[in-house]
N, C-alpha and C positions, 0 to 999 in steps of 0.2 A: 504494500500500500504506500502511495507517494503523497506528501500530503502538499499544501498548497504554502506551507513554510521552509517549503525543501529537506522534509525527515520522511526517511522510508523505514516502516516498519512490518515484520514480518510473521507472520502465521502459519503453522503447519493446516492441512485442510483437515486434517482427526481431531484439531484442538475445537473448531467453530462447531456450537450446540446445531443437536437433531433434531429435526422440527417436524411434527406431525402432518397431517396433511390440513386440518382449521386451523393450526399455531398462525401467531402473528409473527414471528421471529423478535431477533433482538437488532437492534442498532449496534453497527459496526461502530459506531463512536464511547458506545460502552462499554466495548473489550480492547481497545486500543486508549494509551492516555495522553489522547489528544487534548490541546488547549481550548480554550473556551475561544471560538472565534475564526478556530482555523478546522476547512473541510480537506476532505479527502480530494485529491484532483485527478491520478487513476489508480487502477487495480492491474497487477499486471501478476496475471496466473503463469505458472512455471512447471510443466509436465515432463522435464528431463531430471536426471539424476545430480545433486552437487557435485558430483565429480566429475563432470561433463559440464560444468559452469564456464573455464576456462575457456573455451572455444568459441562461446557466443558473446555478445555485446547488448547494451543498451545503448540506446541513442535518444539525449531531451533536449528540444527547442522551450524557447519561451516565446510568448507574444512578441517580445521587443526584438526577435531575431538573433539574441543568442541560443549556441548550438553547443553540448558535447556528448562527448563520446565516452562510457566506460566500460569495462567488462564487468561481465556478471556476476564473476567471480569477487569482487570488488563487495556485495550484500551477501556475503555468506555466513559470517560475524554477525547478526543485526541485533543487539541484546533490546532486554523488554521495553526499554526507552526508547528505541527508534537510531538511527545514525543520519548524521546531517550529511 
């Protein structure tokens, strides 16, 4: 999860609650300690192994046109506070 302060934080998919088929779920703002004000801006799902991180890349723009580049490998570490 990327947030819109520039902190990525990270979730296993077996950790997020089960939800029956009438549940309402829970907000993703409650299991993550996001600040008061600041939203999520994407989610970016990862169906490869971390040891196959290395090989691939992210890539973020902003509005104003700056650009970069890092490898994936780079959010492997991502402790429960998030990494700027």
């Amino acid at each position: 999860f990327f947030t819109t302060d520039g902190i990525v934080y990270k979730i296993k998919t077996w950790r997020l609650p089960q939800g029956g088929r009438n549940s309402r779920g829970k907000a993703i703002i409650n299991m993550l300690p996001i600040a008061q004000g600041v939203s999520i801006a994407a989610i970016l799902p990862i169906d490869v192994p971390e040891q196959n991180w290395n090989d691939l890349q992210v890539f973020f723009s902003t509005s104003t046109g700056d650009v970069r580049r890092n490898a994936l490998s780079d959010f492997t570490n991502v402790k429960a506070n998030g990494k700027i």
